[in-house]
C-alpha positions in Angstrom: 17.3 117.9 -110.7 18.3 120.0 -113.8 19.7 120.2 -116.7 22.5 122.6 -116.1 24.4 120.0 -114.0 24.6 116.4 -114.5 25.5 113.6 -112.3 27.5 110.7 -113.5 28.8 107.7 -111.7 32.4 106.2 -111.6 31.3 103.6 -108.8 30.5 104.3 -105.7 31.9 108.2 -106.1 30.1 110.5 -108.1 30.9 112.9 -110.7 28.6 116.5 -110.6 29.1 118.3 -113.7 28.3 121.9 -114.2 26.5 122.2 -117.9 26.7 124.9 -119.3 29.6 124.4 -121.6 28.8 127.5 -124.1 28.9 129.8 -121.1 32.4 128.1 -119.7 29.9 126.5 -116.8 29.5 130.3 -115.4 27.6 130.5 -112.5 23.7 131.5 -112.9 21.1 131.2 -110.3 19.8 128.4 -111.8 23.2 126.6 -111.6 24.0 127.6 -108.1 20.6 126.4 -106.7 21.4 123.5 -108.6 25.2 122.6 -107.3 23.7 122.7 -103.6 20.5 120.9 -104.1 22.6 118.1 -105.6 25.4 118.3 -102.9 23.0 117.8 -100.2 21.2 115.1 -102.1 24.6 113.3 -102.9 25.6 114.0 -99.6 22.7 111.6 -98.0 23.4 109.0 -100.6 24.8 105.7 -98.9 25.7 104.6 -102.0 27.8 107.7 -102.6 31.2 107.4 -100.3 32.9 110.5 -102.0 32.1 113.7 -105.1 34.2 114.8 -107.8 33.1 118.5 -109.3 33.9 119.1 -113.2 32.7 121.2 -115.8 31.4 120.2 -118.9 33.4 120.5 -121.8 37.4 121.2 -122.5 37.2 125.1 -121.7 36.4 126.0 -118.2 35.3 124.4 -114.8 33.5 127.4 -113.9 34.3 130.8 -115.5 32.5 132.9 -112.4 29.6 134.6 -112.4 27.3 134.7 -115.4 27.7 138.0 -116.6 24.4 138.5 -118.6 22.9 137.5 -115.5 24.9 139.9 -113.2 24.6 142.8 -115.5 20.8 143.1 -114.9 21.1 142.7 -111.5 19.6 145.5 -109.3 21.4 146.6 -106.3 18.3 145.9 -104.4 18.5 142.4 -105.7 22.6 141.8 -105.0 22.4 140.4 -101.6 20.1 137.6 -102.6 21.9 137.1 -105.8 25.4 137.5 -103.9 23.9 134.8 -101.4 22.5 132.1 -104.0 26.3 132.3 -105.9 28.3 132.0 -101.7 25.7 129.3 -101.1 27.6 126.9 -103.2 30.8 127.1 -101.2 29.0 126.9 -98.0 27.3 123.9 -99.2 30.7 122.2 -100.5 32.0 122.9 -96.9 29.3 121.2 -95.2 29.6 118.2 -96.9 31.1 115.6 -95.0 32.0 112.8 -98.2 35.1 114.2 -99.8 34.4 116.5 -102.4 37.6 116.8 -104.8 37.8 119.7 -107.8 38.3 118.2 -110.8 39.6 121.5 -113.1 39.7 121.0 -116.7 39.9 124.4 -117.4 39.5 127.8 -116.7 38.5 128.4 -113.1 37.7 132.1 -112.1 36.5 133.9 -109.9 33.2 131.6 -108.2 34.8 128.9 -110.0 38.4 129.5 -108.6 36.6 130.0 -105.1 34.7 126.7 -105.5 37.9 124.8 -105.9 39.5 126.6 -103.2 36.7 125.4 -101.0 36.9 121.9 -101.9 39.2 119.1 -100.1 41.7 118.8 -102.6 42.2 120.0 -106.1 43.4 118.0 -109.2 44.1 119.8 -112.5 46.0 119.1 -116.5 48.4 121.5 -117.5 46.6 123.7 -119.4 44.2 125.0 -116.6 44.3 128.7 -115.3 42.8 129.7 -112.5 42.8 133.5 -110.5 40.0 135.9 -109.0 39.2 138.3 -111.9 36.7 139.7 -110.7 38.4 143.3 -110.0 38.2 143.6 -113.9 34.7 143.1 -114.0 34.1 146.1 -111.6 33.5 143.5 -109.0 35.3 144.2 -105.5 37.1 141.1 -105.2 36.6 140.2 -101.0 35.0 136.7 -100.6 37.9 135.4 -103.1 40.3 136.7 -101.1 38.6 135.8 -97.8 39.1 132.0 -99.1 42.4 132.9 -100.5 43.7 134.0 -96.9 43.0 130.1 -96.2 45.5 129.0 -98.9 48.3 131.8 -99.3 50.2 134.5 -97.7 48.9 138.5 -97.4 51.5 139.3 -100.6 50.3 137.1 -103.4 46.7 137.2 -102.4 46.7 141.1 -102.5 48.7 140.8 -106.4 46.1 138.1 -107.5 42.9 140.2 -105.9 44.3 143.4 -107.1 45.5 143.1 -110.4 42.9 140.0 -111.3 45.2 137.8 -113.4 44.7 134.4 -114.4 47.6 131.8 -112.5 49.2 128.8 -115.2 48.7 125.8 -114.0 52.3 125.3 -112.7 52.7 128.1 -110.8 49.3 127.3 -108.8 50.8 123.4 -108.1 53.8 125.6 -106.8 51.7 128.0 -104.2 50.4 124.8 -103.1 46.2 125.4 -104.6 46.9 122.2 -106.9 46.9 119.4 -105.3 47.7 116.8 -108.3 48.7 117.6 -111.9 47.8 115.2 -114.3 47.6 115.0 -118.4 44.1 116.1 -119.6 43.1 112.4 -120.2 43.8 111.2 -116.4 41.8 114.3 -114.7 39.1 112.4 -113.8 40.5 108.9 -113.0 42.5 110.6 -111.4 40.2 113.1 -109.4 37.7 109.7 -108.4 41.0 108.5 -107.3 41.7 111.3 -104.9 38.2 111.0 -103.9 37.9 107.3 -103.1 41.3 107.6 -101.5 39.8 110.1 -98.9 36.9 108.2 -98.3 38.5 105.1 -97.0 40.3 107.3 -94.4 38.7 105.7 -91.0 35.4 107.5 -90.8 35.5 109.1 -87.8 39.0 110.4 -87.8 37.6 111.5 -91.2 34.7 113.5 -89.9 36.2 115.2 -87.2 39.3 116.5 -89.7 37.0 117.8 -92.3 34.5 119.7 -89.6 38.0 121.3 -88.1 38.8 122.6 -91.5 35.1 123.8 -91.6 34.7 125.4 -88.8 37.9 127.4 -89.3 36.5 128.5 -92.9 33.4 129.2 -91.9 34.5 131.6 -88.8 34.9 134.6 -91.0 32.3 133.5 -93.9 29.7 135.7 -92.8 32.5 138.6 -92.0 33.4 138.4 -95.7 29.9 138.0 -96.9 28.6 141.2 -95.3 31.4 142.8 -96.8 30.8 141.6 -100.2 27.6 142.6 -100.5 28.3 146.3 -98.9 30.8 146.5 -102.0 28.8 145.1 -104.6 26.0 147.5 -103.8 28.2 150.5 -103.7 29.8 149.3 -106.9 26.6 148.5 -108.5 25.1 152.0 -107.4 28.2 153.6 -109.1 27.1 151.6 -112.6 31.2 150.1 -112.7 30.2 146.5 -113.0 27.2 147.5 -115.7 29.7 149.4 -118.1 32.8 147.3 -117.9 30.0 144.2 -118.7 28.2 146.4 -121.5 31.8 147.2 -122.8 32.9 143.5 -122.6 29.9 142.2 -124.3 29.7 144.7 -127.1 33.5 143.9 -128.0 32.3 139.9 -128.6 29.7 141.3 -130.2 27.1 139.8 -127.6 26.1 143.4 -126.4 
């Protein structure tokens, strides 16, 4: 459908990579349209049974949001553009195959939310993840709407407030990694997990997953409405544009 995700087959599970490896797989429009148009696709497939999501490259499975793209963002434009990037997770949730985060590196912000949206999580021991997005000048609320699913009040307020990047071990230890594996095994292992999942009995199957759903979707739009009522007054204030335009200038991509 495009080439900023490809589609790779270990059997009868398939592998959706985000490509865009010299952006760390950061979420543009393009991308997001992208990651649902092929979940929906894959999810009709009978000769798909489960979906493992990666990232291209050794760097990141999804960095966030791709700031280039959000610092030209109008705040007339954020709620479309705050609706395109939520889509994904939406999308992952109504899928009823097994859909299994493969993390081979960084995943932040939309790309930390992605994997906390998926079934299960397998990572190698190198991978951070954490909702930065605070540091961007980005009120961080639909990250810690998901993160409400996963952890207590207490350490999703420290990772939404300050921003900070979790190790590896410490998220297998809160619970968000699922399997830890060496680099080399993420995704045997992650088609693994998936194929595991899908030869659960389907129906008992079904009816599990769209419990899970329905209780993550019951405050989606909550969070959403909120997210966008921040982003505009944050957007509005210029904080986002000059801690982007400070960011980029220091790598010497202003």
């Amino acid at each position: 459908m495009s080439d900023v995700v490809e589609v790779e087959r270990a059997g009868d599970i398939a592998i959706l990579r985000f490509n865009r490896p010299e952006a760390l797989n950061a979420i543009s429009v393009a991308l997001a349209r992208a990651i649902a148009a092929n979940l929906i696709e894959l999810d009709h497939r009978d000769d798909v049974r489960g979906i493992v999501l990666t990232g291209a490259g050794e760097r990141a499975f999804c960095a966030g949001v791709d700031l280039r793209e959000a610092r030209g963002i109008q705040v007339a434009e954020i709620e479309e553009w705050f609706s395109t990037a939520c889509n994904i997770y939406r999308q992952i949730l109504l899928t009823d195959k097994p859909v299994i985060a493969a993390l081979n590196g960084v995943a932040a912000g939309g790309g930390f939310q992605m994997a906390l949206v998926s079934d299960l999580r397998v990572a190698h021991p190198d991978t951070r993840l954490g909702q930065p997005e605070i540091n961007a000048g980005i009120p961080s609320i639909m990250g810690s709407y998901w993160m409400t699913l996963h952890l207590g009040w207490a350490k999703n307020q420290e990772l939404s407030m300050t921003g900070r990047l979790m190790p590896a071990a410490e998220a297998k230890e809160l619970g968000l990694i699922n399997y830890l594996v060496e680099r080399e095994e993420l995704i045997d292992k992650a088609v693994e997990v998936a194929g595991m999942l899908a030869d659960k009995p389907a129906t008992a199957w079904l009816r599990t997953k769209a419990r899970f759903r329905e209780v993550a979707l019951s405050g989606f739009e909550e969070a959403f409405r909120a997210g966008v009522l921040g982003q505009q007054e944050a957007y509005a204030r210029g904080e986002p544009q000059a801690v982007i335009d400070a960011f980029l200038a220091a790598r010497g991509g202003g």
